[in-house]
C-alpha positions as CSV (number, residue, x, y, z in Angstrom):
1,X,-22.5,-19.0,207.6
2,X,-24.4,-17.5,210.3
3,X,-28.0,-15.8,209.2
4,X,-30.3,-14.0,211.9
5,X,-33.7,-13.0,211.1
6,X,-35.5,-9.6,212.4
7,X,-36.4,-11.3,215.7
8,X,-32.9,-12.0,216.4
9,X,-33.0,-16.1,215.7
10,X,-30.3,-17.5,214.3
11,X,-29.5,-20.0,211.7
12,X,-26.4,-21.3,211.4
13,X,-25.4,-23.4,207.8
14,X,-22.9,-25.5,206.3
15,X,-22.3,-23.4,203.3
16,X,-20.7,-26.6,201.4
17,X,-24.4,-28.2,201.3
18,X,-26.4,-24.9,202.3
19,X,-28.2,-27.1,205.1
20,X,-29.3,-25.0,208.6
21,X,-26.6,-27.1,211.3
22,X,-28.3,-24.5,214.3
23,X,-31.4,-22.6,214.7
24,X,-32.3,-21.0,217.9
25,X,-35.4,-19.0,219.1
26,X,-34.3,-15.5,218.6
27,X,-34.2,-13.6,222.3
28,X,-36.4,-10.7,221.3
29,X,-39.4,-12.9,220.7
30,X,-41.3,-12.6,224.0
31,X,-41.7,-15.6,225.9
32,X,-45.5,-17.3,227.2
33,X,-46.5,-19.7,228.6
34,X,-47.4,-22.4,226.0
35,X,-51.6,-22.1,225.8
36,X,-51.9,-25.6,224.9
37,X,-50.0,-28.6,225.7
38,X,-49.1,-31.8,223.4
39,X,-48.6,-35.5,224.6
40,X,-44.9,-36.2,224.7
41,X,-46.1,-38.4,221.9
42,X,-47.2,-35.9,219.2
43,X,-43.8,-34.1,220.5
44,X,-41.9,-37.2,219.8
45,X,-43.6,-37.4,216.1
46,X,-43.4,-33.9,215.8
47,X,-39.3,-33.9,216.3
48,X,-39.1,-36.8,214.4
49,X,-40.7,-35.2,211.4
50,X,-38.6,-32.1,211.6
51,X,-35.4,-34.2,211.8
52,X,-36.9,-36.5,208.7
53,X,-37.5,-33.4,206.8
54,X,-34.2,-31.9,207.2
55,X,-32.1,-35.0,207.0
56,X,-32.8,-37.2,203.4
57,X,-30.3,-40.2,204.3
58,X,-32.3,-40.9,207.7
59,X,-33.8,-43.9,206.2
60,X,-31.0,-45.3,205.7
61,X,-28.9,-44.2,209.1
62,X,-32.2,-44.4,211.6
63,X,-30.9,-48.0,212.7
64,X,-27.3,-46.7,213.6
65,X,-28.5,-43.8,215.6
66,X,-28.2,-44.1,219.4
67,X,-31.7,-42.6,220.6
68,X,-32.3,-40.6,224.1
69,X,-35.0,-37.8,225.6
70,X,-35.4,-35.4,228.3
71,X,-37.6,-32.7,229.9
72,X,-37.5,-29.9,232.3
73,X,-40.2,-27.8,232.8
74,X,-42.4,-27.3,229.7
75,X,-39.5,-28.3,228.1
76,X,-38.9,-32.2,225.9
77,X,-35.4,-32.9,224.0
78,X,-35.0,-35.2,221.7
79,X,-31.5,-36.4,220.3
80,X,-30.1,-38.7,218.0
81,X,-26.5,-39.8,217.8
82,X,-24.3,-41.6,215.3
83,X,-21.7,-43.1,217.5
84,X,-20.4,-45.7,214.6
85,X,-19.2,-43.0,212.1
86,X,-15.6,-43.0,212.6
87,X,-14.9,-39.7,211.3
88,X,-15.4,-37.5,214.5
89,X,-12.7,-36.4,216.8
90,X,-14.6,-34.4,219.9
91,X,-18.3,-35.3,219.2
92,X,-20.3,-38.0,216.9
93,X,-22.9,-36.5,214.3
94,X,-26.0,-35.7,216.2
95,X,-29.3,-33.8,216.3
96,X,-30.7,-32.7,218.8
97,X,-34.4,-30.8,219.2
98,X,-35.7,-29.2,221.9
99,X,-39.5,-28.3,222.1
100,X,-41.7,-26.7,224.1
101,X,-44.4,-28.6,225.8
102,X,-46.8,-26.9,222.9
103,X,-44.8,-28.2,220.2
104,X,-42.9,-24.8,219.7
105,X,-39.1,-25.4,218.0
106,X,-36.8,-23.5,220.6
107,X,-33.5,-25.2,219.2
108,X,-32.5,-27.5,216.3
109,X,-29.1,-29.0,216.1
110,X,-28.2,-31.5,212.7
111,X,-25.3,-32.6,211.4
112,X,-25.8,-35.9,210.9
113,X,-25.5,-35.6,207.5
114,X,-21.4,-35.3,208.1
115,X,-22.5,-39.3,208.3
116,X,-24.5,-40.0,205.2
């Protein structure tokens, strides 16, 4: 099920569990620049408590997941994938978290609970 809120984000869940798969920053919220800018270490422990509150069973996965990061301008992803599950066909369960450099949530990808 696909819900979008008055700014136009959306939030995509897995109605079987109810659990948001997708959110993305909704294109009628104006961009700016961010007015304050976090170490890539409070990003880092900021996207890893957004994925630890949204996926119960990390505990218990976190040594399985392959781990990687990025930037681009003001810009830090985060991803975690489950490459043992054998279940998958085109792509592992992942998440994935991009952030802007102010700690800002532009997208959240999840379904690594298809692996708990």
């Amino acid at each position: 099920a696909i819900f979008r809120d008055s700014q136009g984000s959306e939030f995509m869940t897995d109605v079987a569990s109810w659990r948001v798969v997708e959110a993305h920053l909704g294109p009628s919220i104006p961009y700016s620049a961010p007015s304050s800018e976090m170490s890539l270490s409070e990003l880092r422990a900021r996207a890893e408590q957004i994925l630890a509150e949204n996926t119960p069973a990390l505990g218990a996965m976190k040594d399985r997941l392959f781990y990687d990061e990025g930037t681009k301008p003001d810009m830090y992803f985060f991803s975690w994938e489950d490459r043992t599950y054998q279940g998958w066909l085109f792509m592992p369960p992942m998440a994935r978290i991009a952030l802007r450099s102010d700690g800002l949530l532009v997208t959240y990808v999840n379904s690594l609970f298809l692996s708990e």
